[in-house]
C-alpha positions in Angstrom: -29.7 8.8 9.6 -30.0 7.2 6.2 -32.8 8.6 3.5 -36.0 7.2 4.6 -34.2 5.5 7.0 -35.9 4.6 10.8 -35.2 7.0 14.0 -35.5 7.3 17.2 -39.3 7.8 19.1 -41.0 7.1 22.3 -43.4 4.4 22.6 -45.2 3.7 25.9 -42.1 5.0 27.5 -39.6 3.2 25.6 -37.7 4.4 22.5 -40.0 3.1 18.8 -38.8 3.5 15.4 -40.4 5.9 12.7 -39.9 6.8 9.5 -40.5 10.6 7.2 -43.6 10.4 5.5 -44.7 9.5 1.8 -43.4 11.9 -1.0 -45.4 12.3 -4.2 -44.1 13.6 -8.1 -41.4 15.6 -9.1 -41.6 18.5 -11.3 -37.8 20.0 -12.1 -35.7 19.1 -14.8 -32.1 17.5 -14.9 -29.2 19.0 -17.0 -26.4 16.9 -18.3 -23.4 16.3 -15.4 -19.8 16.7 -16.0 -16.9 14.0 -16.3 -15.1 12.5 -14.2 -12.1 12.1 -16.0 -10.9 15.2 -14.4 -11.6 13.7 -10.7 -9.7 10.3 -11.7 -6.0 11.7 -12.0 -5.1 10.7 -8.3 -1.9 8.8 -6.9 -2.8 7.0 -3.3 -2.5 6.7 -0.6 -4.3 9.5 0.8 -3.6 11.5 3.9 -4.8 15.1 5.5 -3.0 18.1 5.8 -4.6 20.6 8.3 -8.4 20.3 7.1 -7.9 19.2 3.5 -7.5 15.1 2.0 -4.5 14.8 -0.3 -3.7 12.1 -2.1 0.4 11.2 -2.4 1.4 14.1 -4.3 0.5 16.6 -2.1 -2.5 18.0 -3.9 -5.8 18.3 -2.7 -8.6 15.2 -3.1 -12.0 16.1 -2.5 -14.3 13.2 -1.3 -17.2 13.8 -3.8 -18.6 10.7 -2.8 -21.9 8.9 -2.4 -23.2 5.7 -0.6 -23.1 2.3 -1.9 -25.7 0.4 -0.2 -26.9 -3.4 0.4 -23.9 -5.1 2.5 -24.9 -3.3 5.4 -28.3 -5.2 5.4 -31.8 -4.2 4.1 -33.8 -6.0 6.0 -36.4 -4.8 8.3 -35.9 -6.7 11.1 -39.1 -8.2 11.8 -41.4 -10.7 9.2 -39.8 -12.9 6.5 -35.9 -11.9 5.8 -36.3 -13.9 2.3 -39.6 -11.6 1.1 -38.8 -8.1 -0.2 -41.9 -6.5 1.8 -39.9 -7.0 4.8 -36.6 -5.1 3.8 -36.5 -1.4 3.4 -38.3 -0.1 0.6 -39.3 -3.6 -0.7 -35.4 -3.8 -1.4 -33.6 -7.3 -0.9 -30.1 -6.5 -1.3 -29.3 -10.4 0.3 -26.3 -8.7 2.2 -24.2 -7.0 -1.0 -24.4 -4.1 -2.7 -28.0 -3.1 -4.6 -28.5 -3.5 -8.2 -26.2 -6.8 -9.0 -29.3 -8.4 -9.9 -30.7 -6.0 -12.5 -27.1 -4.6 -13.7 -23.4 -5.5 -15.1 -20.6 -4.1 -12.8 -19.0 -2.4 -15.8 -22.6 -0.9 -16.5 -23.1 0.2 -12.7 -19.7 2.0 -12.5 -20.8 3.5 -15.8 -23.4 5.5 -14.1 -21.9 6.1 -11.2 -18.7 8.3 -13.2 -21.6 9.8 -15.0 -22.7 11.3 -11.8 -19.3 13.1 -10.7 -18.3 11.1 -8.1 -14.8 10.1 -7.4 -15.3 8.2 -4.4 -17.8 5.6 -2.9 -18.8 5.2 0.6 -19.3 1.2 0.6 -21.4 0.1 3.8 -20.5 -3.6 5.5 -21.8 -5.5 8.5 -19.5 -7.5 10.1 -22.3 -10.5 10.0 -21.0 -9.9 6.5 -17.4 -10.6 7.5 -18.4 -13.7 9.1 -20.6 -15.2 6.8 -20.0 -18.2 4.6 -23.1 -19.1 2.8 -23.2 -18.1 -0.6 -25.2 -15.5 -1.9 -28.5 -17.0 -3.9 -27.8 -16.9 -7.6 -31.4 -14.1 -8.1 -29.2 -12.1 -6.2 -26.3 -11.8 -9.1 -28.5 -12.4 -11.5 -27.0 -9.7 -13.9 -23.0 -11.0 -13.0 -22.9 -14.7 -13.4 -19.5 -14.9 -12.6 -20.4 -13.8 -8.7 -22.6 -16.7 -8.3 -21.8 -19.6 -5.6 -19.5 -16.4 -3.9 -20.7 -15.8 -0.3 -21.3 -11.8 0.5 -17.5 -10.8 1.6 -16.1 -12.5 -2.1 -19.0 -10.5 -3.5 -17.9 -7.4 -1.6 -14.4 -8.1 -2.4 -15.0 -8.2 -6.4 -17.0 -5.1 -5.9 -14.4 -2.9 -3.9 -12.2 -4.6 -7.0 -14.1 -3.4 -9.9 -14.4 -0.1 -8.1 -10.7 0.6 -7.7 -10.2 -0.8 -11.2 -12.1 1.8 -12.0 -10.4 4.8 -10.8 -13.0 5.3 -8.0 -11.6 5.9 -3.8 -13.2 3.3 -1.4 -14.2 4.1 1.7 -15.2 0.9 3.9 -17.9 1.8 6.3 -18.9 -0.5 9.1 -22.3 0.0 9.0 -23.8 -2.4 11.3 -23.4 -5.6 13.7 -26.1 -7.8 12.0 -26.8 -7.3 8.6 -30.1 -5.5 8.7 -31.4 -1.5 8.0 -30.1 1.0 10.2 -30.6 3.3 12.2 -32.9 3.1 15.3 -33.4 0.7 18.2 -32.1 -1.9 15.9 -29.3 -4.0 18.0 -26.8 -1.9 16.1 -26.9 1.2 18.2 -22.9 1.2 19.5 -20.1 -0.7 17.5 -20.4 -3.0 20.6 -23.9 -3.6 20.8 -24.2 -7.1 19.6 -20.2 -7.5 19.9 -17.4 -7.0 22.4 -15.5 -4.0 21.8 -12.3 -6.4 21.1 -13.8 -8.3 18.8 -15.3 -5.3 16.4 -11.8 -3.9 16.6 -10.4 -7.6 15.3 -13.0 -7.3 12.6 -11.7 -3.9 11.4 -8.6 -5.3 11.8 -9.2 -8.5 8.9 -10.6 -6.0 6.7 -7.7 -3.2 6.6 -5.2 -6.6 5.8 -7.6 -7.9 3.5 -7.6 -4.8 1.3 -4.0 -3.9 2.4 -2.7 -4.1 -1.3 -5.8 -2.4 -3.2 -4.2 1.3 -2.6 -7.3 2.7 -3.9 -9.3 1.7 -1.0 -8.4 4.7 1.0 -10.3 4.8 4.6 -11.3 2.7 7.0 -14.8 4.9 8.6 -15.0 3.2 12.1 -18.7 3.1 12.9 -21.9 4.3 11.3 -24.7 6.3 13.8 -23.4 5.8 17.1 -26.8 6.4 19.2 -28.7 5.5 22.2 -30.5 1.9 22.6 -33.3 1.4 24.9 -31.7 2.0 28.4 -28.1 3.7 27.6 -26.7 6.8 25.9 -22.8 6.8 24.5 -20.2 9.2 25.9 -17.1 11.0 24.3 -14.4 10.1 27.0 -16.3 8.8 30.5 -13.7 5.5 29.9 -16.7 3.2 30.2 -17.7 0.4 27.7 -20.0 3.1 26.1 -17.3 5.9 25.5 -16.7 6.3 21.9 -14.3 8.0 21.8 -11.8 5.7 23.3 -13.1 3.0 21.2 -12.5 5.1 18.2 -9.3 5.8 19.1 -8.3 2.6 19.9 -10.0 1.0 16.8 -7.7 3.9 14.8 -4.7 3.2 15.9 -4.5 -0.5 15.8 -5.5 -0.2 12.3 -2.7 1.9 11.6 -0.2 0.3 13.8 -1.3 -3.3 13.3 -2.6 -3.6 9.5 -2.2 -0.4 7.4 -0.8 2.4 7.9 -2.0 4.2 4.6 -5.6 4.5 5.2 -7.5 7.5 6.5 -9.4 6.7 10.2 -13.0 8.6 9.5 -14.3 8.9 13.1 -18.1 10.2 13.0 -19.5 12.3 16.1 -22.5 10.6 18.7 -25.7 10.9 16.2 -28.2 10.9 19.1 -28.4 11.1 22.8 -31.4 11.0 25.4 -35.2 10.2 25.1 -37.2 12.3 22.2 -40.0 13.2 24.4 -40.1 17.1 25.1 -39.1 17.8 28.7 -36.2 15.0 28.9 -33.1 16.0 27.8 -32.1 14.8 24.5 -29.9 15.7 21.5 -27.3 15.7 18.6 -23.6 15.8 19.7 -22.4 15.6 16.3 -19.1 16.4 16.2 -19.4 19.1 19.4 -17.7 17.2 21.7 -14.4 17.4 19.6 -13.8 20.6 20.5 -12.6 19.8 23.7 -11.5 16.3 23.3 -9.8 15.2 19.8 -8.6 12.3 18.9 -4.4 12.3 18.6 -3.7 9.0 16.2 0.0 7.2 15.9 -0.5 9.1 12.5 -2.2 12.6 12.8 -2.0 13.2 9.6 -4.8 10.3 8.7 -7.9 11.7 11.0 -11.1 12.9 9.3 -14.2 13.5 10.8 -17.6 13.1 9.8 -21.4 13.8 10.1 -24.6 13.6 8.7 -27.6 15.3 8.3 -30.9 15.4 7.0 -33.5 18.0 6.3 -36.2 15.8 8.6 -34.1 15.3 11.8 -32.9 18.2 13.5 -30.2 19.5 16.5 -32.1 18.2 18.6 -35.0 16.6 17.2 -34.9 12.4 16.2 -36.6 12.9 13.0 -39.5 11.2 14.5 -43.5 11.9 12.8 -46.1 11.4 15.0 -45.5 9.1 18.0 -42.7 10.4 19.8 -42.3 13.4 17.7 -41.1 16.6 19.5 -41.6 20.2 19.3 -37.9 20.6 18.4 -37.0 22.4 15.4 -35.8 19.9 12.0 -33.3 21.3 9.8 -35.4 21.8 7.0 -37.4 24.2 9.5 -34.0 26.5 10.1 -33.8 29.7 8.2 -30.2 29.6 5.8 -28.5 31.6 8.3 -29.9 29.3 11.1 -29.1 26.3 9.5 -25.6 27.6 8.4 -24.8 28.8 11.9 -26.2 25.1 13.5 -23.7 23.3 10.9 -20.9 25.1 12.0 -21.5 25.0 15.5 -21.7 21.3 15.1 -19.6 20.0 12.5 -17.7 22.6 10.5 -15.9 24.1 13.2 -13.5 21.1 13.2 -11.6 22.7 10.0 -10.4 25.6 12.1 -6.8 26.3 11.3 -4.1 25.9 13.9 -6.2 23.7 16.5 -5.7 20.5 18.5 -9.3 19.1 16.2 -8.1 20.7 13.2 -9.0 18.1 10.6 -11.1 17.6 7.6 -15.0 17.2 8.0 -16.8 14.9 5.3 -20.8 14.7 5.2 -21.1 11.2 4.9 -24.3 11.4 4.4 -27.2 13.8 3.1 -29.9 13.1 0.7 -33.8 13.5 -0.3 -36.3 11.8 -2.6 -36.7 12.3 -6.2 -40.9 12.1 -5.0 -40.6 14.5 -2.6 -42.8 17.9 -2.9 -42.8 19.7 0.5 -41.4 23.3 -0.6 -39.6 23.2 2.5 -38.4 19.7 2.4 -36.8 20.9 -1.3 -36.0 24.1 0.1 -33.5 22.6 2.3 -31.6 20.3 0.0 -31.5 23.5 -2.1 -29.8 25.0 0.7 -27.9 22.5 2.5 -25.7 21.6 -0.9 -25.4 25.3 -1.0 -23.6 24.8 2.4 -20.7 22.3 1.4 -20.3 24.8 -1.6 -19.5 27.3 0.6 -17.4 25.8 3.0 -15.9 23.4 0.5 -16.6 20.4 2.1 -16.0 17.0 1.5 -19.4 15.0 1.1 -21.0 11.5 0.1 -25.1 11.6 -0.9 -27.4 8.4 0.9 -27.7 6.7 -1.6 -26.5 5.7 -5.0 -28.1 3.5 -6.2 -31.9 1.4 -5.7 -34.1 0.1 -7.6 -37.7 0.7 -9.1 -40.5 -0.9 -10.4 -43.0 -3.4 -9.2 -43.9 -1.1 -6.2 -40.5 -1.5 -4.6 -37.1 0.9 -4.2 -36.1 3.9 -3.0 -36.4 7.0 -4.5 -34.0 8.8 -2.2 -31.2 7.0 -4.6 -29.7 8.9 -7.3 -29.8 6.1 -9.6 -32.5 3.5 -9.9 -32.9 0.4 -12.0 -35.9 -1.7 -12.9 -36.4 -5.8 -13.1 -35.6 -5.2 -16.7 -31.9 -3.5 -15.8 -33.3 -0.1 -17.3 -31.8 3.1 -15.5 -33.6 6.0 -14.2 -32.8 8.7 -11.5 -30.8 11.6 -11.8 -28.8 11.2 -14.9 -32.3 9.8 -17.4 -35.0 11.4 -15.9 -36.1 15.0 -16.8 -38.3 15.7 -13.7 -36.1 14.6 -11.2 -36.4 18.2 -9.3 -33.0 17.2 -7.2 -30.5 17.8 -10.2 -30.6 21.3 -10.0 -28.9 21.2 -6.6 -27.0 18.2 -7.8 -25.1 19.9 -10.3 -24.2 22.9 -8.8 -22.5 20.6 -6.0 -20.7 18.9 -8.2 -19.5 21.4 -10.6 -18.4 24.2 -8.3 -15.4 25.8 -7.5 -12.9 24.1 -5.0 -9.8 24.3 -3.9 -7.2 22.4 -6.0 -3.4 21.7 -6.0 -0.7 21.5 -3.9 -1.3 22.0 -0.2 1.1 23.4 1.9 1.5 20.5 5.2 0.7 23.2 8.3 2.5 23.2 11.7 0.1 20.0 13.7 -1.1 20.4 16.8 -3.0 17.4 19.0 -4.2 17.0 22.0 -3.3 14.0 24.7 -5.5 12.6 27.3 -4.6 10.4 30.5 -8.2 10.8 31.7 -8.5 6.9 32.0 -5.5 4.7 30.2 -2.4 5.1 28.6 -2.0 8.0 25.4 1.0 6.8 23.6 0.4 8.4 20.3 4.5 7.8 19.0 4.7 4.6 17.1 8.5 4.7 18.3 7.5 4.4 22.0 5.0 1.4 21.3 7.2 -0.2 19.9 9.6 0.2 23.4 8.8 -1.5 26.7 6.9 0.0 29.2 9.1 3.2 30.5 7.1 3.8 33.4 4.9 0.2 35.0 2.2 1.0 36.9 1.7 4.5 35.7 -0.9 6.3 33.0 1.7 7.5 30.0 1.0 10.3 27.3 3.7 10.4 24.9 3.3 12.9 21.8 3.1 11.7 17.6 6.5 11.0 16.4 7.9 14.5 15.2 6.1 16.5 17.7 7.1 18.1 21.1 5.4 18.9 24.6 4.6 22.4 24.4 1.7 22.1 27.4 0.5 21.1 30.0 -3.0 21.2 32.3 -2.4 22.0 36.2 -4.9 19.3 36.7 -6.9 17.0 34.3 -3.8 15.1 33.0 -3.9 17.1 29.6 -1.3 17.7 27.7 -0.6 19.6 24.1 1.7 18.6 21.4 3.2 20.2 18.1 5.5 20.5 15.7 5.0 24.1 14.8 8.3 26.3 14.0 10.7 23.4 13.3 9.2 20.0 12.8 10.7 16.7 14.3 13.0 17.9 16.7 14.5 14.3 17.7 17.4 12.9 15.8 17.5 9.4 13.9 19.3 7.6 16.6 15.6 7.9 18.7 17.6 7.8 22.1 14.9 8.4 25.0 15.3 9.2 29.1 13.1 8.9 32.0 13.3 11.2 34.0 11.5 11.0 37.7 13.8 12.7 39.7 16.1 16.1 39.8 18.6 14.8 38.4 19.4 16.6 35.7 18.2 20.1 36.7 20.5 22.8 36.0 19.7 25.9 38.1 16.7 26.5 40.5 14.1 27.2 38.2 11.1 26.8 40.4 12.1 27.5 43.8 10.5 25.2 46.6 9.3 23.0 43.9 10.5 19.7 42.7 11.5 19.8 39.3 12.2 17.0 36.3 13.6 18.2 33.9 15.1 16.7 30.5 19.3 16.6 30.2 20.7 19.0 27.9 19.8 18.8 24.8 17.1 16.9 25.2 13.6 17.8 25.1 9.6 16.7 26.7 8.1 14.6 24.0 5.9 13.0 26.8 4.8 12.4 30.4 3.2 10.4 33.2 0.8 10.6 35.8 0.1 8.6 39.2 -3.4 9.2 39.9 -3.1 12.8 39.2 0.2 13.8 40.2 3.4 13.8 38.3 5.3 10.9 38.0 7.5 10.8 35.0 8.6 12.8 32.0 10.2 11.1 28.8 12.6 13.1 26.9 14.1 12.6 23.0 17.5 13.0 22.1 17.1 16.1 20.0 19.1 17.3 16.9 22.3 19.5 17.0 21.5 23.2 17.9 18.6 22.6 19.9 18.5 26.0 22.2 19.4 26.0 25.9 18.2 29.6 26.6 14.7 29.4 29.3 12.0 30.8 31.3 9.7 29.3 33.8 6.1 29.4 32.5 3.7 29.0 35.8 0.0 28.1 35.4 -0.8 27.0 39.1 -3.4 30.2 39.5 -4.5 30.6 35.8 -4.0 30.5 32.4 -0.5 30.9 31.4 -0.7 30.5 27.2 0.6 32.4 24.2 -2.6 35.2 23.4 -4.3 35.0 20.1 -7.9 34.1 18.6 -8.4 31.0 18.8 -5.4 30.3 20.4 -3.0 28.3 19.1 -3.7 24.7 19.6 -7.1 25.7 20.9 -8.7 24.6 24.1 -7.1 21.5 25.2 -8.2 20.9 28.9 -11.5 22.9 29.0 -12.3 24.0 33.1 -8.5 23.5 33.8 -5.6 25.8 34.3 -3.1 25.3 31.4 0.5 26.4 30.6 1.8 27.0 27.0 5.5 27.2 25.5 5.1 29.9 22.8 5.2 28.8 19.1 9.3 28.9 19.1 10.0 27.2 22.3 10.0 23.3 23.5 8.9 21.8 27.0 11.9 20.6 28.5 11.0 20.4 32.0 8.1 20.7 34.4 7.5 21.6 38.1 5.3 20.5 41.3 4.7 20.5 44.7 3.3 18.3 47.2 3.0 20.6 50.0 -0.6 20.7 51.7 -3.3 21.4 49.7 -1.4 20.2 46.6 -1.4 16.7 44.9 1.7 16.8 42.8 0.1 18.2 39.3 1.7 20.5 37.2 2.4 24.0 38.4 5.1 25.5 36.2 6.6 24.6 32.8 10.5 25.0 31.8 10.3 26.2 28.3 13.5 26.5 26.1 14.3 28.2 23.2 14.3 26.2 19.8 17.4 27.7 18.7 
């Protein structure tokens, strides 16, 4: 959901759009902001370790971020695309970022470090990536030297000036069609008004085209993912609505194929289901990664992200009137409510020592300068209270908008007039929303060095292949006709699901384990066993010295496992770990590497042990999974 921004209803049995109401005057007063001089001593790339961003040195980089909108499309999508009454808030952005009309570039990013911010959040549509007719010159009118530009060279000086700047870019693919999101809009999946392929080969121009700008620093896959009309999205069903494999896909090529330095911000399912009370309908958020997180070619470039808004709710659209439900909003939660909902749904990703251990950024939040419900105020009050408290990354929706002439937004921290004067947070005394502002923005966080944690990730042959090693995709296929999970370069097997093709990988107690030379072995048969380990059983197991740093699956039995060459000392001494009746994993709370095939038997190597081997049967009743583990010492 975007401030003011359309959501999901019922009309006459179909989903409608709809809108928060009208706000009125504000009444608080604004105090001056700090500098950002102290945010702008950063050396890219970025990258995460456990659930903070760091940027090349090791130390921590908080996303204080907000939303640069206008590429992502303003218009309404109905009535004349070329009149402002028909874009959101009376706000023609022609396809590029707001406020390049009324403003100079150096003038905008003025404001914008006056704020706080570090970081922007720059929406796109990939209509934008296309397109090749120039902008019209009104639409630069402040920066001549963008005119005859179409909106990707406009986007391009932009992200430009930013980085020259000192400022982290985050591109956001926003939308399909440049137009305002987010409802029953033809933008509802990344594949909506595209094939999957094809908004994949999009992500994959813009990663090379900014390839050399260091400063832009993620790539955040898809804005919103929600419901259209007819369908819902899933988080790992394998069909062409599951968003998670799309995501992970997406991700990884980025990485493999374009660059490898950017951070891959993934946001949870923003709505599911019909808003009409008595059908089942929702707010995954980020729930579903709990039980099935994404394992990139790079771990150590994942963040997640949400957003939330005082006017939608867990399980309410943010809907007024027509297809309103009797759900609770957000701003309706008590504190302790609301601070228990966000954890359930978002926050709980930043555990320590799990297989979705990453960092969470609120992409977006925001309110109106106009608004004057207590309880609307109340809640911004108390949601920047939570990222202060958990010391979350975040980016406000949005920066900038204009005012005057009975147009713009007031949800935008900073507005500008036909004339190019400023108002908003920074120049206006009764903008109630600095309060809260300024508190975010100039509390305590964590700071420094970060000590990189032991990494932990999850692997998933539910429906395709799971080769998270950039090694092994670089090989030929080691095992043709089967579904192959093969860990992140530098991590190890450690466990395995009895059935549900899940697997569990880390690095903890040692790091990469394999030597330089990266020799490999497939192993399908007992050829290598030494010793009857699992009696009755057939057993593969890795040659000496060797160790699991992946697997394969027919169907759902065992078909293959693929060992590393690891370094000298590697330990020999082992136990048979069986997991055919129950869970056989180290104790703790949470455990260590968390739950990794939820409803399935699992077996764990303990923190200082490796996988080298695993055991099945195919006796009646059985279908070949895994029953028992061989795990060796690490020294």
């Amino acid at each position: 959901m975007h401030a003011l921004s359309t959501t999901l209803a019922l009309a006459a049995a179909t989903a409608v759009l709809a809108a928060p109401p009208g706000t009125a005057a504000p009444t608080s007063t604004t105090t001056a902001l700090n500098s950002v001089a102290t945010r702008a001593s950063w050396t890219p790339p970025l990258a995460t370790r456990g659930r903070w961003i760091v940027d090349a040195t090791g130390a921590r980089f908080k996303l204080v971020s907000a939303n640069w909108a206008g590429a992502q499309g303003t218009w309404s999508g109905s009535g004349d695309i070329s009149s402002p009454a028909d874009h959101h808030s009376g706000e023609n952005a022609n396809g590029i970022p707001l406020g390049l009309d009324r403003a100079t570039l150096p003038a905008i990013l003025a404001g914008f470090h006056a704020t706080g911010i570090n970081s922007i959040r720059l929406p796109f549509s990939n209509e934008m990536v296309h397109g090749t007719t120039p902008v019209p010159d009104t639409a630069v009118a402040a920066n001549p030297q963008l005119r005859g530009k179409t909106p990707l060279q406009v986007f391009d000086a932009v992200v430009a000036a930013l980085t020259g700047d000192g400022f982290a870019v985050v591109l956001n693919n926003h939308t399909g069609t440049t137009r305002w999101c987010c409802g029953i809009d033809g933008n509802e999946r990344w594949n909506t008004s595209r094939s999957t392929g094809e908004w994949v080969a999009d992500w994959l121009t813009m990663a090379n085209r900014y390839k050399a700008d260091k400063r832009v620093v993620g790539a955040d896959l898809y804005n919103e993912v929600r419901r259209n009309i007819t369908d819902d999205p899933n988080w790992g069903w394998g069909d062409n609505h599951d968003w998670y494999a799309a995501s992970l896909e997406a991700g990884n090529r980025i990485l493999a194929e374009a660059d490898p330095d950017l951070l891959i911000i993934i946001e949870g399912i923003n709505w599911t289901g019909i808003p009409l009370d008595g059908l089942p309908h929702g707010r995954p958020t980020l729930t579903p990664v709990r039980t099935l997180s994404h394992t990139l070619v790079d771990p150590n470039k994942l963040v997640y992200s949400a957003h939330f808004y005082g006017y939608t709710g867990p399980n309410h659209s943010g809907a007024y009137g027509l297809g309103e439900t009797h759900d609770p909003r957000y701003q309706d939660l008590t504190r302790d409510q609301l601070f228990a909902e966000l954890d359930r749904s978002a926050s709980f990703v930043t555990t320590d020592g799990q297989h979705h251990t990453a960092p969470v950024w609120i992409s977006e939040f925001g309110t109106g300068a106009e608004e004057t419900d207590p309880v609307a105020r109340s809640w911004f009050a108390t949601f920047t209270d939570y990222l202060v408290s958990r010391d979350l990354d975040f980016a406000y929706w949005p920066l900038l908008g204009w005012k005057g002439n009975g147009q713009g937004d007031s949800w935008a921290l900073l507005r500008y007039d036909p004339t190019g004067t400023r108002s908003g947070i920074l120049d206006d005394p009764t903008d109630w929303r600095a309060a809260a502002w300024n508190h975010l923005i100039n509390a305590p966080s964590r700071t420094g060095p970060i000590t990189a944690p032991a990494r932990w990730n999850m692997l998933d042959l539910d429906h395709a292949d799971a080769i998270a090693s950039v090694r092994m995709r670089a090989q030929s296929d080691w095992d043709a006709g089967a579904r192959k999970a093969v860990c992140p370069d530098g991590q190890r097997v450690v466990g395995l699901s009895h059935t549900g093709n899940r697997g569990l990988c880390t690095n903890i107690g040692t790091g990469d384990l394999a030597t330089t030379n990266l020799a490999y072995t497939v192993v399908h048969d007992e050829s290598y066993v030494q010793g009857d380990w699992a009696t009755g059983y057939t057993k593969l197991e890795c040659p000496t010295g060797r160790f699991m740093t992946g697997y394969s699956v027919r169907g759902a039995a065992v078909s293959a496992v693929l060992c590393a060459q690891g370094r000298p000392g590697l330990g020999t001494q082992a136990r048979t770990l069986w997991f055919d009746r129950g869970d056989n994993r180290p104790t703790g709370t949470p455990s260590a590497g968390g739950e990794f095939a939820y409803g399935n038997y699992k077996g764990q190597c303990n923190a200082d042990e490796y996988a080298a081997g695993v055991a099945y049967t195919g006796r009646i009743g059985s279908r070949k999974t895994p029953d028992a583990l061989l795990c060796k010492h690490l020294t």
